[in-house]
C-alpha positions as CSV (number, residue, x, y, z in Angstrom):
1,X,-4.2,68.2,12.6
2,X,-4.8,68.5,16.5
3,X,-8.1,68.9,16.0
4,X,-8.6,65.1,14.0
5,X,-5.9,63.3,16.1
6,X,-6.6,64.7,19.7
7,X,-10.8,64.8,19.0
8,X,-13.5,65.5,21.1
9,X,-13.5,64.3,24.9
10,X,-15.8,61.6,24.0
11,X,-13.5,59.9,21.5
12,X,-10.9,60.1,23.5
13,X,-12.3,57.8,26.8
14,X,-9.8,54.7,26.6
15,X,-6.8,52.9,29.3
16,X,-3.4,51.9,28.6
17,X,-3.7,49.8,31.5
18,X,-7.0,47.5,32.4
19,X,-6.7,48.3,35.7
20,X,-5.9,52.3,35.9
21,X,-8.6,54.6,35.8
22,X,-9.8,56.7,32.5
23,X,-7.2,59.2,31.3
24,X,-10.0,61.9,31.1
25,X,-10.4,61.2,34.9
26,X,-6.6,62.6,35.5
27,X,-6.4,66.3,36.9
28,X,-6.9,68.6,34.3
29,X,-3.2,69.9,33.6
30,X,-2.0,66.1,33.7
31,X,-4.2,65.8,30.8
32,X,-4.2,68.9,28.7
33,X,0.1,68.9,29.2
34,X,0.2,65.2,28.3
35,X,-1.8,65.8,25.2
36,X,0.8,68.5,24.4
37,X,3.5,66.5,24.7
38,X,2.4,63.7,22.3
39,X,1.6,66.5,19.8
40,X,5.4,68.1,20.5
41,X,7.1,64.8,20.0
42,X,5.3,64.4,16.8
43,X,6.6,68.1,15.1
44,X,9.9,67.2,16.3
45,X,9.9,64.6,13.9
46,X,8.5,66.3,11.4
47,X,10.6,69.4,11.8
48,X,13.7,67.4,11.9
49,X,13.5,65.5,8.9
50,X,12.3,68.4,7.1
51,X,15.7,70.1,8.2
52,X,18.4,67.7,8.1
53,X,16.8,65.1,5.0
54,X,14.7,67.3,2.9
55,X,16.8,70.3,2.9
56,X,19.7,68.5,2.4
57,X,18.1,66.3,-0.8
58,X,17.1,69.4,-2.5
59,X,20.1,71.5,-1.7
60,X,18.3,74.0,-0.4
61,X,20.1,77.0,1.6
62,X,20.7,75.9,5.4
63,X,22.9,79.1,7.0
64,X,20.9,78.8,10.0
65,X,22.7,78.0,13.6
66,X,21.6,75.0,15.2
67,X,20.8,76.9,18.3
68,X,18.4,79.4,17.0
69,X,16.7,76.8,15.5
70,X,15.5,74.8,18.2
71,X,14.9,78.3,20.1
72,X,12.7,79.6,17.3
73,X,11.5,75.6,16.9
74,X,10.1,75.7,20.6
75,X,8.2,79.2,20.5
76,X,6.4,78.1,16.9
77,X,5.5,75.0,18.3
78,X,4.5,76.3,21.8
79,X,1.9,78.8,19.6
80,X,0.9,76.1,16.9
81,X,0.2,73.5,19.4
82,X,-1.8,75.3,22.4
83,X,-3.9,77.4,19.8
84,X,-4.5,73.8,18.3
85,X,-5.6,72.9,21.6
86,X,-7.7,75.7,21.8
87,X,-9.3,75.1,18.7
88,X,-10.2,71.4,19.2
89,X,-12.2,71.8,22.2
90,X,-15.0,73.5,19.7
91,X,-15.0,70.2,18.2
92,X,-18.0,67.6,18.4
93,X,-16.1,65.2,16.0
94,X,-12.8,64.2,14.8
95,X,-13.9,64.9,11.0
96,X,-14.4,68.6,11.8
97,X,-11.0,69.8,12.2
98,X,-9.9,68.2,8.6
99,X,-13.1,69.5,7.1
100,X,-12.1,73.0,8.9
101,X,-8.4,72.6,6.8
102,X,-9.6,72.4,4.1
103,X,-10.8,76.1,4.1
104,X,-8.1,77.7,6.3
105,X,-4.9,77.3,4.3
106,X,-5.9,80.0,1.8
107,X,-7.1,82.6,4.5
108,X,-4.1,82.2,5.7
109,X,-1.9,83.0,3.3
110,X,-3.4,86.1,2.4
111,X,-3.5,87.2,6.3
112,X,0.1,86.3,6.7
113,X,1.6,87.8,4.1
114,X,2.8,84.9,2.2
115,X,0.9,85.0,-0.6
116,X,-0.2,89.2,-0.7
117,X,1.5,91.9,1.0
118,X,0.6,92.9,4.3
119,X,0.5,96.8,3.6
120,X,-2.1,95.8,0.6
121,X,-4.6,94.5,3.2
122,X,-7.1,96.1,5.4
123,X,-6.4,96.7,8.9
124,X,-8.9,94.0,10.6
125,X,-7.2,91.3,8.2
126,X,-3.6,92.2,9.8
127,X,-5.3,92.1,13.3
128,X,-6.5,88.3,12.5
129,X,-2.8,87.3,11.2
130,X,-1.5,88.6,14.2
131,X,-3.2,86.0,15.7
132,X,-1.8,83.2,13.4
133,X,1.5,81.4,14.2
134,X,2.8,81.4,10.7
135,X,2.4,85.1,10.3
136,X,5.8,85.6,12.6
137,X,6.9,81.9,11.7
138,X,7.5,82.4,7.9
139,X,9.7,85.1,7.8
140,X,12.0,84.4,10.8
141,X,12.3,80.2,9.0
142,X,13.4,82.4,5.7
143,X,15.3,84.9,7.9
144,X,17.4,82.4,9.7
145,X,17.4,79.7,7.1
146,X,18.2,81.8,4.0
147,X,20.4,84.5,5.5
148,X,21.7,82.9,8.8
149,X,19.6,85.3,11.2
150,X,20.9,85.4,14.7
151,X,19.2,85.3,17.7
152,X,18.7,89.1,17.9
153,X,17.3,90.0,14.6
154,X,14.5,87.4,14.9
155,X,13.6,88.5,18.4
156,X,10.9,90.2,17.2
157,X,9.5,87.1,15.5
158,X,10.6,85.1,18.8
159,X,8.9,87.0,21.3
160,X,5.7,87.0,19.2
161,X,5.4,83.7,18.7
162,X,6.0,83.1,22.5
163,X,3.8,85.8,23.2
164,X,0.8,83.8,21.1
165,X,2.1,80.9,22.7
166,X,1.5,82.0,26.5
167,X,-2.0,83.6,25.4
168,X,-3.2,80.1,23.6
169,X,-2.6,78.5,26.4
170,X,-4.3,80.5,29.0
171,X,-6.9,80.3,26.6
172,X,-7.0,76.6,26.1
173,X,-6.8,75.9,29.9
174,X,-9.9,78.5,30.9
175,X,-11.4,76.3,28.0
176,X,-11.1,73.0,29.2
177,X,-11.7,73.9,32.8
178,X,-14.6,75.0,31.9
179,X,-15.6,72.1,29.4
180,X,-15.0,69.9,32.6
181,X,-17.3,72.1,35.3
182,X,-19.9,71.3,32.4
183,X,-19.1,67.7,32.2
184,X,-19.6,67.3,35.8
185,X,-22.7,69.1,36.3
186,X,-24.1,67.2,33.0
187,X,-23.2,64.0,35.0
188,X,-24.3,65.5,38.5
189,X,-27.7,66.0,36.6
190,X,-27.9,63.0,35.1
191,X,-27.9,61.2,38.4
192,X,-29.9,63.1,40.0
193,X,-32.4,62.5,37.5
194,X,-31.5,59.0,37.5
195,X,-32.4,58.6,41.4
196,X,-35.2,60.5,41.3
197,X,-36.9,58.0,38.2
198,X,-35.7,55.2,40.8
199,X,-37.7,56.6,43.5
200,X,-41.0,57.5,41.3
201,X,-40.9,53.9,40.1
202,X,-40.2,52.3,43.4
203,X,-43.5,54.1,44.8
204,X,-45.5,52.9,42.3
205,X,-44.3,49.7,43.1
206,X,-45.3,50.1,46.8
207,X,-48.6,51.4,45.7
208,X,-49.1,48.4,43.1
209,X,-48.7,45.6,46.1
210,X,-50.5,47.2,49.1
């Protein structure tokens, strides 16, 4: 989903304002926290009506307190959103992230024990869920949710998610950092290349009217 909506840099080159400069021009944490924030505002929404509208249409069990919930709310989305980050900076278009989710829900089911137990699967599988959000998320939402977990008995959940959180984001900001040294020395070359035609073709145009 943060693949399609955020894109590649080059679909993402626009103003808010005629007269303010591009938003890719802005210093790189500027951007890359602003981008987060957009994506945070939009699980919000979609977290909160799932809790107080959907759970409470369906009657499903809702035991959880209000304040483990937002603190379990913030790690998952701190993991979900920078590894998305991460993830859509390996994109060339918007199209590849939702062709990309259309193989990855099953793979991750199996990996996160949702679907298959853990125990039942080999060792480098539980390696590459350990590495996916939802293999921490799903049992501490049915923890807390179904048997009104507290804060202590999810901590394990808690500090993994935070944990994958921190080490997305590292990884996403080494990522674009480096995405933008490359941007700049494309451009850098560019020019260069640029002046250099300008000069070739001005001397031949020196040597045309002597």
């Amino acid at each position: 989903g943060i693949g399609a909506m955020g894109g590649p840099r080059k679909a993402r080159k626009f103003k808010f304002f005629k007269d303010k400069q591009d938003s890719e021009n802005e210093p790189l944490l500027m951007r890359y926290f602003g981008r987060s924030l957009a994506y945070l505002l939009h699980y919000i929404v979609c977290i909160t009506l799932y809790k107080v509208v959907i759970y409470k249409m369906f009657g499903f069990p809702d035991r959880g307190d209000y304040f483990v919930f937002v603190v379990f709310a913030a790690a998952f989305f701190g993991a979900v959103i920078n590894m998305g980050m991460w993830f859509a900076q390996f994109f060339e278009r918007r199209e590849t992230g939702m062709q990309l989710f259309l193989c990855v829900p099953i793979l991750v089911l199996f990996v996160t024990g949702f679907s298959w137990p853990r125990e039942c699967t080999p060792m480098w599988l539980r390696v590459l869920g350990d590495l996916i959000p939802s293999t921490f998320a799903i049992p501490a939402w049915l923890a807390l949710e179904n048997m009104g977990a507290d804060l202590y008995e999810l901590r394990h959940y808690i500090f993994n998610l935070y944990g994958l959180s921190i080490f997305y984001l590292v990884l996403g900001l080494l990522m674009a950092k480096r995405r933008d040294l490359l941007q700049r020395f494309r451009e850098s070359e560019l020019a260069t290349n640029a002046r250099v035609r300008f000069h070739k073709g001005l001397e031949r145009c020196r040597h045309l009217f002597r």
